[in-house]
N, C-alpha and C positions, 0 to 999 in steps of 0.2 A: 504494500500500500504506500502511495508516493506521500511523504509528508509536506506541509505548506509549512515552508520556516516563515515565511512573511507573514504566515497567520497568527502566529510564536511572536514574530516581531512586533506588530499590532499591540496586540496581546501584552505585552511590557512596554509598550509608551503609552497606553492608557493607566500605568501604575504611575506616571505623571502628571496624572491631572491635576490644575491646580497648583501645578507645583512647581512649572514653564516658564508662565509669561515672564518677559514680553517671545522668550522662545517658542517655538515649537514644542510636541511633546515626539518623543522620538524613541523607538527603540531598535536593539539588534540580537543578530542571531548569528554565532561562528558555529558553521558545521563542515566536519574534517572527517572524511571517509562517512556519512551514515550519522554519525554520532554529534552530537551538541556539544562544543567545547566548550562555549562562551554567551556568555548572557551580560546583556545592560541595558538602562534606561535612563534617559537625561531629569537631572531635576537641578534647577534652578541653584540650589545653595551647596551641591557638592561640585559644579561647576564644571564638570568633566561631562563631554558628551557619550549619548549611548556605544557609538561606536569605540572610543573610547575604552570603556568600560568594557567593552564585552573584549575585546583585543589583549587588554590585562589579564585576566580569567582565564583567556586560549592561552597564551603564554608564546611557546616556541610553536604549538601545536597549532598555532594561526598558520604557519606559513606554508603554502599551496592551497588552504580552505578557502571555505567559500563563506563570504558575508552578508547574510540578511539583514538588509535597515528599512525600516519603514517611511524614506524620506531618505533625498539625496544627500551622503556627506559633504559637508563644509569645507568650502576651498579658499575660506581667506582667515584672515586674523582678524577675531576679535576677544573676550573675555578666555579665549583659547586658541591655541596652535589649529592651523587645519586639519582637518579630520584625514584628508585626500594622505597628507603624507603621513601621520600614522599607520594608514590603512596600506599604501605602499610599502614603508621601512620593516612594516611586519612580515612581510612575504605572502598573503591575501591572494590568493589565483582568478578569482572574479568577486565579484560584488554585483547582488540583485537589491532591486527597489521598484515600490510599486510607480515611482511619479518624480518630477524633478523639484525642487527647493525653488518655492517662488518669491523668493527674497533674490534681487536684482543683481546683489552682490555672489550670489549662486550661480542659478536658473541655469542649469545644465554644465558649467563651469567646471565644475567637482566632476562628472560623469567625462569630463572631455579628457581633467588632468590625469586623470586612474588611465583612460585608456590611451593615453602619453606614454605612460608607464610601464604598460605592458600588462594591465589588470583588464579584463574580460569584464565587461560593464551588460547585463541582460535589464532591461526594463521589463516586468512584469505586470500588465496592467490588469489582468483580473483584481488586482487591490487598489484599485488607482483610485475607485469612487469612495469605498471606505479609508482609504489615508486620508484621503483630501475629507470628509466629512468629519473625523476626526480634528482633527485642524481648519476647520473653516473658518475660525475667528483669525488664525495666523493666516489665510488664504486671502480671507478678505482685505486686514489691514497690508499685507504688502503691495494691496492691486490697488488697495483708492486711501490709504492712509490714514484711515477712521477707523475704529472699533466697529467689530460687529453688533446691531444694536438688537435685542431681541424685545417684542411685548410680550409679558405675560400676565394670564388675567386667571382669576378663579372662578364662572360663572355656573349660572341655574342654564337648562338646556334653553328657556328662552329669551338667553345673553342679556340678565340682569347681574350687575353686581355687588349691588346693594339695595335694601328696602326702605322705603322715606322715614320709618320712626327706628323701631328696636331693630341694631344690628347686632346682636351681641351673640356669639358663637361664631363658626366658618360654613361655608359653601361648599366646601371641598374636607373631602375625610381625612384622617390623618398620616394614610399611607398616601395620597395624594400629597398631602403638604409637605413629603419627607421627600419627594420627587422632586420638587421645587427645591427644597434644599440643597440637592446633587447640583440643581441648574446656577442655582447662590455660588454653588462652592467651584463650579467649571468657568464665573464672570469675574471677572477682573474688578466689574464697578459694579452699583443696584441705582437707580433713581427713582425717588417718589416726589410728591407733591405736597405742599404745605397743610394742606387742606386732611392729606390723611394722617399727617405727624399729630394734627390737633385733636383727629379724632379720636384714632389708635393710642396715643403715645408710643406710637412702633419703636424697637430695633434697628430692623431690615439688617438682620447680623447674617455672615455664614454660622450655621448652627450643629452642623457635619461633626464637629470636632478632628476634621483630618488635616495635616500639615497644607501651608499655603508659599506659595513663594512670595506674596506683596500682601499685605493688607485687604480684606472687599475695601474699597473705597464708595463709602455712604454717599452720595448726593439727593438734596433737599432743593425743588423750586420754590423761592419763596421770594416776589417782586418785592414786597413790604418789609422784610426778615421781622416776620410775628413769631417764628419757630421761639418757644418760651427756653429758658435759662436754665432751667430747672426738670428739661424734661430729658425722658431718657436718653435722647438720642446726642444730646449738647454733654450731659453729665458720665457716659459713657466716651467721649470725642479722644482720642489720642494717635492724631494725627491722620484717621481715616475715615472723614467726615469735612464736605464742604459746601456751604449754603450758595445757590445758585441765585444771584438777586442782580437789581435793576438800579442805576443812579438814583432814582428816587428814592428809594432805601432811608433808613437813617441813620447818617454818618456813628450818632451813639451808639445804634445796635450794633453798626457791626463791627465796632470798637472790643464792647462786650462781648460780643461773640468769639472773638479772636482772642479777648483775654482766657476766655475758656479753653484754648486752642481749637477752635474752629477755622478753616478756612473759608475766606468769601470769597466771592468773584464776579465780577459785574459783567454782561453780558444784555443790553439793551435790544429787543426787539419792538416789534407792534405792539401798539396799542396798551404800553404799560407794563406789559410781559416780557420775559424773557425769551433770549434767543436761543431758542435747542438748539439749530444745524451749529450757530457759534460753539457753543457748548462740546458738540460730540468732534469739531473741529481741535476745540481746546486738549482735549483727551484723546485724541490721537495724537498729538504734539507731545504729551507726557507717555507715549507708548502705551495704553490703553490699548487690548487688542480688542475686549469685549462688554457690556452694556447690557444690564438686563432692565427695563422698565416695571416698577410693579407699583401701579399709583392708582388714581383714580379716575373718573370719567371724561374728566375733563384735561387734566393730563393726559391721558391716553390719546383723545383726540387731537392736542396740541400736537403731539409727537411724530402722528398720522399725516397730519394736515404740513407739517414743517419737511415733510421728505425722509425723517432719520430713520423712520424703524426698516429694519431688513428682515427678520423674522417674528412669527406670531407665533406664541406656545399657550392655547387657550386650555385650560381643565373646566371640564363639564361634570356636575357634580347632578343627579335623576331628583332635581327640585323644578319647581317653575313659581315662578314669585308673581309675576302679571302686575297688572295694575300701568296707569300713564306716569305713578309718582316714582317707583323702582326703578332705580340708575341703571343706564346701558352702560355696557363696558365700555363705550363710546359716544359720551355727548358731544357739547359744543353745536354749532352749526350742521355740522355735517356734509353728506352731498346732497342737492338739491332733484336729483332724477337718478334714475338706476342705471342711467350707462355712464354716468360720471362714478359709479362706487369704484372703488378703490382694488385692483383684481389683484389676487394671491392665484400659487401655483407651485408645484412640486410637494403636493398635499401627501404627510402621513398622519397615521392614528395611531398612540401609545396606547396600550389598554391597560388599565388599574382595576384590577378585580376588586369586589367583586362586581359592579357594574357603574364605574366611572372611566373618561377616556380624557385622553388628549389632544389636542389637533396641534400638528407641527407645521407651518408652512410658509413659503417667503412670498414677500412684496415681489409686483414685475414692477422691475425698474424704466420699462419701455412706454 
């Protein structure tokens, strides 16, 4: 039975998650005659990449084998030596990968210098669509330089997510909400709205308990900074947590704010409101690769309406709340006719037994 080491390799850059940015998650696989010599996977704070790592492991026994990475080795310098001449100096007889490094400073570079060298380079693209989805937040920021921004909402099946008086409990079960958590603990940042800080007194923490490479970094819309002093998410601040506001703000709040170590940032749009695209521009600039939105109605459609979200991760919870006062996952204005709504595509469903789901699906950018 033929084994898939690229499935092996996979397989250990996902024990990266989280653990990456602003890298890739990346793993590999040394196999010398049949047998598995070497194993590794990159994580951000031991600094040495998977190939790296699994090269150490093979030892002498690297030299003629073959190298499964799940992502092209690195052919330049940066927080480390290239990966290419490692992978050379070991004696490495080919190297398989499902797809090339779409960082500029790559992008097939690494696959050109190996076979410089005399290393046998196979592309494997039966893995190409699961690498790349794997890393699509690293896909996306190397192609347009912004974070991947993802919405996610908890709704009843007909897409309320809130009821005008008593909200008190969740929408969504608890194995649902621990899904959510996995998605916290895969983003770089979370952003909500002022409006739900006042309500909730939220968090919006990763709550996973698994190792991170950065901090989540909290972001709060708040044009007026009314987010109080005293509430959890100011009293918990240390150093990842930043209130998103507008010049009209007031100079003392966000004085105060910042004595607490909060950061602020001024970001002026329409109508009194702040600028998302500025925003998700800003956090690409600090290498942000990803964005999750988890706010409320009106946020949600700011976010719609301003161009930034790229993915929708909606949880559907077998309620229906009705009524004209129950908030859509989407107010604001809205579209005005049905061929202007807003079209999604490359639609999946997660299923959360025992009968809750998810829908997975991105914005057409066209």
């Amino acid at each position: 039975m033929k084994v898939d080491y690229l499935g092996q390799a996979l397989e250990l850059a996902r024990q990266g998650e989280g653990q990456t940015s602003p890298n890739p998650m990346v793993g590999a696989v040394v196999v010398r005659e049949g047998e598995v010599v070497g194993r590794g996977y990159h994580v951000w704070a031991r600094r040495k990449h998977a190939e790296i790592l699994a090269l150490e492991e093979a030892g002498e026994r690297a030299r003629g084998a073959t190298l499964y990475v799940s992502l092209e080795p690195c052919s330049h310098q940066g927080r480390t030596p290239p990966c290419t001449q490692a992978i050379i100096a070991a004696g490495v007889s080919k190297v398989v990968a499902p797809l090339a490094d779409p960082n500029p400073l790559v992008c097939g570079r690494g696959f050109e210098q190996l076979r410089q060298a005399g290393v046998a380079v196979e592309i494997d693209e039966r893995w190409a669509a699961q690498a790349r989805k794997l890393n699509e937040a690293f896909f996306h920021f190397q192609k347009t330089r912004r974070p991947l921004v993802t919405l996610k909402s908890a709704l009843t099946l007909d897409g309320k997510i809130a009821a005008p008086m008593d909200n008190d409990g969740w929408i969504t079960s608890e194995r649902a909400r621990a899904h959510v958590q996995s998605l916290r603990h895969a983003s770089d940042c979370i952003l909500t709205g002022i409006g739900t800080v006042l309500s909730d007194d939220c968090l919006l923490t990763d709550r996973t308990g698994l190792p991170r490479s950065r901090p989540l970094m909290r972001l709060v819309v708040d044009s007026q900074l009314r987010i109080p002093l005293n509430s959890k998410m100011v009293a918990s601040a240390a150093g990842d947590l930043t209130v998103v506001t507008t010049s009209a703000a007031s100079p003392e709040r966000r004085a105060a704010l910042q004595d607490k170590g909060v950061g602020v940032i001024v970001f002026d749009g329409k109508d009194g409101r702040t600028d998302l695209a500025a925003l998700v521009e800003w956090l690409g600039a600090q290498q942000y690769l990803s964005l999750m939105i988890e706010a409320g109605s009106m946020v949600n459609w700011a976010a719609l309406e301003a161009g930034i979200v790229d993915r929708i991760f909606f949880y559907y919870a077998p309620k229906i709340l009705g009524g004209t006062k129950s908030l859509p996952v989407a107010g604001g204005t809205g579209k005005r006719s049905r061929k202007e709504a807003i079209q999604l595509e490359n639609l999946s469903v997660h299923l959360i037994p025992p009968d809750e789901f998810a829908v997975e699906c991105y914005l057409r950018k066209d």
